[in-house]
C-alpha positions, -999 to +999 in steps of 0.1 A: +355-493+003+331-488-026+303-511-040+317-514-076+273-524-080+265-484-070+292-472-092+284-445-117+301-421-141+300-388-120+290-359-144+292-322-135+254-324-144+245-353-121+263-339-091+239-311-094+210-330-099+214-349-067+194-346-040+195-351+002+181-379+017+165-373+047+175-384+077+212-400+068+242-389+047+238-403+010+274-414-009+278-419-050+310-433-061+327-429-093+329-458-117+361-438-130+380-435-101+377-464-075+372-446-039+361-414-055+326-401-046+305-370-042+290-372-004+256-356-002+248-346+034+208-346+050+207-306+046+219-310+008+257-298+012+277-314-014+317-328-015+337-349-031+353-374-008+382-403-011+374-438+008+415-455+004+433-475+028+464-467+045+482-496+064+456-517+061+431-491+080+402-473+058+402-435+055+378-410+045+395-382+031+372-350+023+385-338-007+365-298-012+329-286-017+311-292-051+313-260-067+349-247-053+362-278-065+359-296-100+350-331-111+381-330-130+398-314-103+384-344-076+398-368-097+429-354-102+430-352-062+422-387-057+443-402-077+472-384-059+457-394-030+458-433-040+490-430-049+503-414-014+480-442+003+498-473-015+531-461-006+523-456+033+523-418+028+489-395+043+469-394+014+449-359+022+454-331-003+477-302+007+446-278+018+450-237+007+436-223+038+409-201+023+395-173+045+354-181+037+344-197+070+331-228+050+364-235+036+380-230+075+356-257+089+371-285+058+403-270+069+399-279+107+388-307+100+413-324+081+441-308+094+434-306+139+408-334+138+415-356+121+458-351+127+473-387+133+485-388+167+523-406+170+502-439+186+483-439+153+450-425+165+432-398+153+435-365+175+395-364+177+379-399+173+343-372+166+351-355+142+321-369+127+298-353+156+321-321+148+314-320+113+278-328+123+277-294+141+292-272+120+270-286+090+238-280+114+242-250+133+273-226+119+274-230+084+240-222+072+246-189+088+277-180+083+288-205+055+304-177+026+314-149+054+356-147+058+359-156+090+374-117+098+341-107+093+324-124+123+320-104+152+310-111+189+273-098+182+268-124+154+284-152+181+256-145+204+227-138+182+237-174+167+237-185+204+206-175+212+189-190+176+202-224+187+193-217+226+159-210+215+150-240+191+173-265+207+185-259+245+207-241+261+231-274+262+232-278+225+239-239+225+274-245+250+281-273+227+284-251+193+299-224+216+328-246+226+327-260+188+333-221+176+356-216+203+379-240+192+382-235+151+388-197+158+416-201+186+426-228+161+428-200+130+443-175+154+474-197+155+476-193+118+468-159+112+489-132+125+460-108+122+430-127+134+419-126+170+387-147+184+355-123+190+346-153+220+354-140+252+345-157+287+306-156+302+294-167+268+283-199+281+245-203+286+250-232+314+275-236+340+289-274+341+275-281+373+240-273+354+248-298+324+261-322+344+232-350+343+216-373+369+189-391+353+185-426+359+156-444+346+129-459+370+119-495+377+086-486+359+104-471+329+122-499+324+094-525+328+073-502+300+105-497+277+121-530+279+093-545+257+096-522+233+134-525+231+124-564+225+110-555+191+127-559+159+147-532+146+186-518+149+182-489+167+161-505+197+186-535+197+211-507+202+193-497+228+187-526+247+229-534+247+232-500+260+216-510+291+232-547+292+265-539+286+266-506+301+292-489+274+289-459+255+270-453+223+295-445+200+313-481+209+278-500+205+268-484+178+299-494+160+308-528+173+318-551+149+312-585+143+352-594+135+357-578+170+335-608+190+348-638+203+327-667+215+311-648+243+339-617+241+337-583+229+371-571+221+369-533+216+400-518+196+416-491+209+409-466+180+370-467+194+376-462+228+384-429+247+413-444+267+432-457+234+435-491+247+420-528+236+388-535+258+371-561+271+333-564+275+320-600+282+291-607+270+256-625+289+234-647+271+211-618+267+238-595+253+251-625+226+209-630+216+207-590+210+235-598+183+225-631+170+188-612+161+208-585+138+205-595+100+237-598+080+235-575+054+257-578+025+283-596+049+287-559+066+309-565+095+287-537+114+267-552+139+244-528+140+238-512+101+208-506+082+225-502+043+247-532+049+275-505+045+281-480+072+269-479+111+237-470+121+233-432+121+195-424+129+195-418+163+174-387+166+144-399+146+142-433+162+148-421+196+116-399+190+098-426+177+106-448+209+094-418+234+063-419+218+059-456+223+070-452+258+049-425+267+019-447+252+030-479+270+032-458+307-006-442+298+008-405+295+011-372+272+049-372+276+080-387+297+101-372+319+132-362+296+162-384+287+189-399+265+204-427+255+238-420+275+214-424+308+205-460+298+248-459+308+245-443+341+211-465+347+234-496+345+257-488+370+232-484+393+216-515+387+248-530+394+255-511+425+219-522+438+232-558+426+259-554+448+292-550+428+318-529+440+321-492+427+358-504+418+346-528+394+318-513+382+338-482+371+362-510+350+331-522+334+322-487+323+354-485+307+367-450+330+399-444+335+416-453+369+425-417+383+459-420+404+490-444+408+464-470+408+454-463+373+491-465+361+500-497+381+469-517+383+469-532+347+446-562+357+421-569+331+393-580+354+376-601+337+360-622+358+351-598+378+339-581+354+318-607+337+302-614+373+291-578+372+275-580+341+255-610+349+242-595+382+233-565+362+212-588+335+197-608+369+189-570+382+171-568+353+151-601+350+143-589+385+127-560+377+109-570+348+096-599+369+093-588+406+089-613+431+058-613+456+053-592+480+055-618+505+089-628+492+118-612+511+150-604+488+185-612+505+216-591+491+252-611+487+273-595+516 
């Protein structure tokens, strides 16, 4: 909810006056309306948003752009929205589905996104990364055009822009992004049909599917650097101890750990189910070095309000280190998901099953297995997790070469 400290009056005149801060979204709440705020993103696009609570769970509610939508009109909407959120009720606005393409993303987003499945989850736990995409790579192109208006050629030329300045990849991602709003229009225009049409993709999936697994050398250069101060590299560094996904470590919450558990709710994890990560000695001193910053429950925050969110601009910053630390120009490419797949080879070469390395990872059981097997596993899975920290001491300190190492049967 809302500092009531960083409240201000919003004026028509202020909103305009605000600028982007680089790097991370910037928020200013109205002293008028508790919740209310205008929500400023990096490339300076402007909305008013509602922060309530609805059975006890918080909910940011985007409300409509600056400029198609009033102050007085925002408030109007929030307070409507309070009201539906203390009686139980959805609080988002009934949305007018406009046919400008920027009004069609909000649309999308509030209504397929963000729809509250009948467990109580959201239908796309992303649609942050979503919004993220369209506010990147779609909208300053196409942001005023009615959506009728955009043809197959200005699909492809938009393809190739992002193709060309960020990877063929990234290009399949905001492909399959695009894909989805206008099949999702289509069922709610008579009219409309999708200019996408199959062999637009610029990778096949066996081409993105990724292998990269860092080296015993990489590790011994970057685990140094992951020992330094600062969120992001602590991030990091539980990535690789822990072996779970970004999103989940990123987010992890302080209320959600338990002596030497890590109970991750099921709204933050793919299979919509409570999970359990123990945590090693070296996993619990990672958290214990975080500051607490304005009793933020985040682990992991930087404002003492929100989750970390600079990921690109750190993760830059750390490849330079590295590439400095191993005495080159450059490194061989890779992401933060590898530090992931790295783990689970570590703990295959530490000699844990496949079977319970895959329940540390957090994957689904495929099968009849998967449906009757409702074991937690977790001392198996805590075992796995120390040999996967040992793995690691080992490789940061190798024995001699006269020393000859035995593997557990």
């Amino acid at each position: 909810m809302s500092n009531p400290s960083k409240r201000k009056t919003l004026t028509e005149r202020g909103i305009a006056a605000l600028k982007p801060i680089q790097g991370k979204r910037r928020h200013v709440f109205d002293s008028i309306i508790p919740g209310l705020a205008v929500r400023v993103t990096e490339r300076g696009v402007k909305s008013f948003v509602l922060i309530t609570r609805v059975h006890g769970k918080q909910r940011w509610i985007t409300l409509g752009r600056v400029g198609v939508l009033s102050l007085a009109d925002a408030r109007t909407e929030a307070g409507k929205g309070i009201v539906k959120a203390k009686a139980g009720e959805d609080p988002r606005p009934r949305l007018v589905l406009a046919n400008d393409f920027n009004s069609i993303v909000d649309s999308f987003i509030e209504r397929w996104c963000k729809h509250v499945k009948p467990n109580g989850q959201l239908r796309n736990r992303s649609w942050r990364d979503v919004r993220r995409i369209f506010d990147v790579y779609v909208l300053p192109e196409w942001r005023d055009r009615p959506i009728t208006s955009i043809t197959r050629r200005d699909v492809t030329e938009l393809l190739d822009r992002v193709e060309d300045d960020n990877g063929a990849v990234m290009s399949d991602r905001v492909l399959g992004k695009i894909r989805k709003i206008f099949n999702w229009y289509a069922t709610r225009d008579d009219q409309f049909n999708s200019p996408i049409v199959a062999g637009m993709a610029r990778t096949s999936t066996k081409e993105r599917e990724r292998k990269r697994v860092l080296s015993d050398d990489e590790l011994r250069a970057l685990w140094p650097l992951l020992d330094q101060p600062g969120t992001f590299r602590g991030i990091a560094r539980m990535l690789l101890l822990t072996a779970q996904r970004r999103s989940e470590v990123a987010g992890m919450l302080r209320s959600e750990i338990s002596a030497d558990v890590w109970t991750i709710s099921a709204e933050r994890t793919k299979t919509d189910e409570d999970y359990i990560v123990p945590l090693t000695g070296e996993a619990l001193a990672v958290i214990e070095a975080q500051p607490v910053i304005n009793d933020c429950d985040f682990v992991f925050s930087t404002n003492g309000n929100t989750a970390f969110s600079g990921f690109s601009k750190s993760k830059q910053e750390l490849d330079k280190a590295l590439a400095k630390a191993m005495n080159c120009e450059t490194i061989h490419p890779w992401v933060l998901h590898d530090l992931r797949r790295t783990a689970k080879t570590l703990m295959q070469r530490a000699g844990v099953e496949p079977f319970i390395s895959e329940r540390v990872l957090g994957h689904v059981v495929p099968g009849v297995e998967g449906i009757y097997d409702r074991f937690g596993y977790a001392p198996q899975k805590r075992d796995a997790l120390e040999r996967l920290a040992a793995e690691i001491r080992r490789i940061l300190t190798p024995p001699p070469d006269n020393v000859v190492r035995l593997r557990a049967k």
